[in-house]
C-alpha positions as CSV (number, residue, x, y, z in Angstrom):
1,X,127.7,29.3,141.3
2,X,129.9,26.7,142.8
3,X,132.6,29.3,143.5
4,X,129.9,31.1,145.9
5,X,129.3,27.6,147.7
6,X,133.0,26.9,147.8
7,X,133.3,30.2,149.6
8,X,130.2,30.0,151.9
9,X,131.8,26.4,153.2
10,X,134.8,27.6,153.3
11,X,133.5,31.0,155.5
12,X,131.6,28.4,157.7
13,X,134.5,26.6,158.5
14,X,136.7,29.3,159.4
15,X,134.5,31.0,161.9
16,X,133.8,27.5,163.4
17,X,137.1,27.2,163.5
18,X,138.4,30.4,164.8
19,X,135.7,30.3,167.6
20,X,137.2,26.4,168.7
21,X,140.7,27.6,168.5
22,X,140.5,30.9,170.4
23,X,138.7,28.8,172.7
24,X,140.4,25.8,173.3
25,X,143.4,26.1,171.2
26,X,142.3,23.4,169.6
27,X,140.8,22.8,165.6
28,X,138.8,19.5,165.9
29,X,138.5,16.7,163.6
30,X,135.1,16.6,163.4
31,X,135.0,19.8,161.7
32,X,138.2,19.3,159.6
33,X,137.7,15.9,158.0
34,X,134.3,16.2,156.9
35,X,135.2,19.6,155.0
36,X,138.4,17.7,153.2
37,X,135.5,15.4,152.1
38,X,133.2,17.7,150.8
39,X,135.8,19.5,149.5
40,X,137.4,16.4,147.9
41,X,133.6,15.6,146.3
42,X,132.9,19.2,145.3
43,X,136.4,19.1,143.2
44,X,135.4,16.1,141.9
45,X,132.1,16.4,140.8
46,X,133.2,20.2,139.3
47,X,136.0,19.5,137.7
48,X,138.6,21.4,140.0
49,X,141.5,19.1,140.1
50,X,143.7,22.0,139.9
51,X,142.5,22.6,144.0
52,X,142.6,19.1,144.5
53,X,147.0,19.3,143.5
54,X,146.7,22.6,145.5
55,X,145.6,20.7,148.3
56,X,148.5,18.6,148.4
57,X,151.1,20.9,147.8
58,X,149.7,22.7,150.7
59,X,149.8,19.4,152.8
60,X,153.6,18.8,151.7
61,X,154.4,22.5,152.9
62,X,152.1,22.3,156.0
63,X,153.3,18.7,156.8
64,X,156.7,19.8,157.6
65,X,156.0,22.4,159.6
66,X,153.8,19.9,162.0
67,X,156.3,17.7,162.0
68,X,159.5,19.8,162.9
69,X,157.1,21.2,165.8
70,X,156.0,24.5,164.2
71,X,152.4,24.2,163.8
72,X,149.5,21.8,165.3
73,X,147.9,18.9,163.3
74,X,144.6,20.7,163.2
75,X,146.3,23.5,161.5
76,X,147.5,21.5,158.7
77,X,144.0,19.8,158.4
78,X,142.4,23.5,158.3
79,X,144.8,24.3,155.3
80,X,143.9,21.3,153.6
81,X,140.4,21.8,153.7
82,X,140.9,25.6,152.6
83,X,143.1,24.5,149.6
84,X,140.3,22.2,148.5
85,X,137.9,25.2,148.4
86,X,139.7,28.2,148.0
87,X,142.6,27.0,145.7
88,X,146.4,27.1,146.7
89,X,146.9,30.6,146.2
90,X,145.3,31.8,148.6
91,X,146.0,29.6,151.3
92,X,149.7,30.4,150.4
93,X,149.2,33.9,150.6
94,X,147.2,33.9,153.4
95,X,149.9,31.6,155.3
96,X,152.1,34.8,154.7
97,X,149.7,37.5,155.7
98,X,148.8,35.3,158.8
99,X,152.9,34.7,159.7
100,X,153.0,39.1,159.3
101,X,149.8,39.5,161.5
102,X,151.7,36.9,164.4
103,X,154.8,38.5,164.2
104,X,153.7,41.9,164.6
105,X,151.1,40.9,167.1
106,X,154.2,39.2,169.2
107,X,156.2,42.4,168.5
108,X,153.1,44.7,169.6
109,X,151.8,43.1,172.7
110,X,155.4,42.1,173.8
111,X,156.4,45.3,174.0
112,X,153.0,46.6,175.7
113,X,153.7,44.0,178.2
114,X,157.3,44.7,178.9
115,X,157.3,48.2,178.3
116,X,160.9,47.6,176.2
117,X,161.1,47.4,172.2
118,X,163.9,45.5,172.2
119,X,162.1,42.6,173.4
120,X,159.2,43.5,171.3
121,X,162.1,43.4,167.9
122,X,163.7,39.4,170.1
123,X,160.1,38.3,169.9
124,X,159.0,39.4,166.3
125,X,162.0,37.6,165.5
126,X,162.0,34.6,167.7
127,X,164.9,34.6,169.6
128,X,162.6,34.9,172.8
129,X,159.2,33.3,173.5
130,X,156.1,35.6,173.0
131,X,152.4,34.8,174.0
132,X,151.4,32.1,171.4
133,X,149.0,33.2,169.0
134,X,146.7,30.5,167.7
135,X,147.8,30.1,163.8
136,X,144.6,28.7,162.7
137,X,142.5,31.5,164.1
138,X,145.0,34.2,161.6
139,X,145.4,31.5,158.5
140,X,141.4,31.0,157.6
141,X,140.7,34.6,157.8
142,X,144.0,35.6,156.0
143,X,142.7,33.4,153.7
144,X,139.6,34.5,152.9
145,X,141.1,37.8,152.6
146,X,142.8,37.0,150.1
147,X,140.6,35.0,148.0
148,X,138.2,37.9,148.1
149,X,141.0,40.2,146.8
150,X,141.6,37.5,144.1
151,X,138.0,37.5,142.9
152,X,137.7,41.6,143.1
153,X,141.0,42.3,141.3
154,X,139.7,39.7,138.6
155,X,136.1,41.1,138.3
């Protein structure tokens, strides 16, 4: 039961999320910090303190990348609230799949643009700048993704 409810917030929260940050490039607060606190209750009150150490690996790991530059603030906050109902696992799987779908998305529509692979190849593996792809929008569906596998393969 409270596996379904973590994944129905959890699938709420990614398409609100994916429709702001296609939009505006932007994940806002005001859906962010109220799904760490639900999520922070829902592990509470269940028991699940093994999301809730999850959660802050995935904020050490995240952390860095927002503050070397890598990543926005709102994605770290998205990952975070993921952790908290999804588990670790699959946010750190679908951080991977996500970074795959980027690159080749860089490599793909670089290459469309310019007409030459070899820019396509320098942009998959950033030594030039490619079209930014908003991370957030690939990270909560990667995610999910993945969870779902996890809960299939285990079934």
């Amino acid at each position: 039961m409270i596996y379904s409810l973590n994944f129905l917030l959890a699938g709420v929260l990614v398409v609100v999320c994916i429709w702001t940050d296609l939009k505006t490039r932007t994940i806002y607060n005001r859906y962010t910090y109220p799904a760490v606190i639900i999520g922070l209750i829902l592990c509470i009150a269940t028991a699940q303190y093994s999301n809730i150490y999850g959660s802050l690996i995935i904020m050490a790991v995240y952390l860095f990348f927002f503050l070397t530059g890598k990543m926005g603030g709102g994605d770290l906050k998205l990952a975070v609230a993921l952790s908290l109902f999804l588990g670790a696992e699959p946010v750190l799987l679908g951080s991977i799949l996500a970074a795959v779908i980027m690159i080749a998305w860089g490599f793909v529509s670089t290459w469309h643009k310019t007409g030459q692979i070899r820019n396509g190849l320098l942009v998959a593996a950033g030594k030039l700048p490619g079209g930014e792809v908003p991370y957030g929008a690939m990270l909560g569906p990667a995610s999910i993704i993945v969870y779902m596998f996890k809960i299939l393969t285990l079934s």
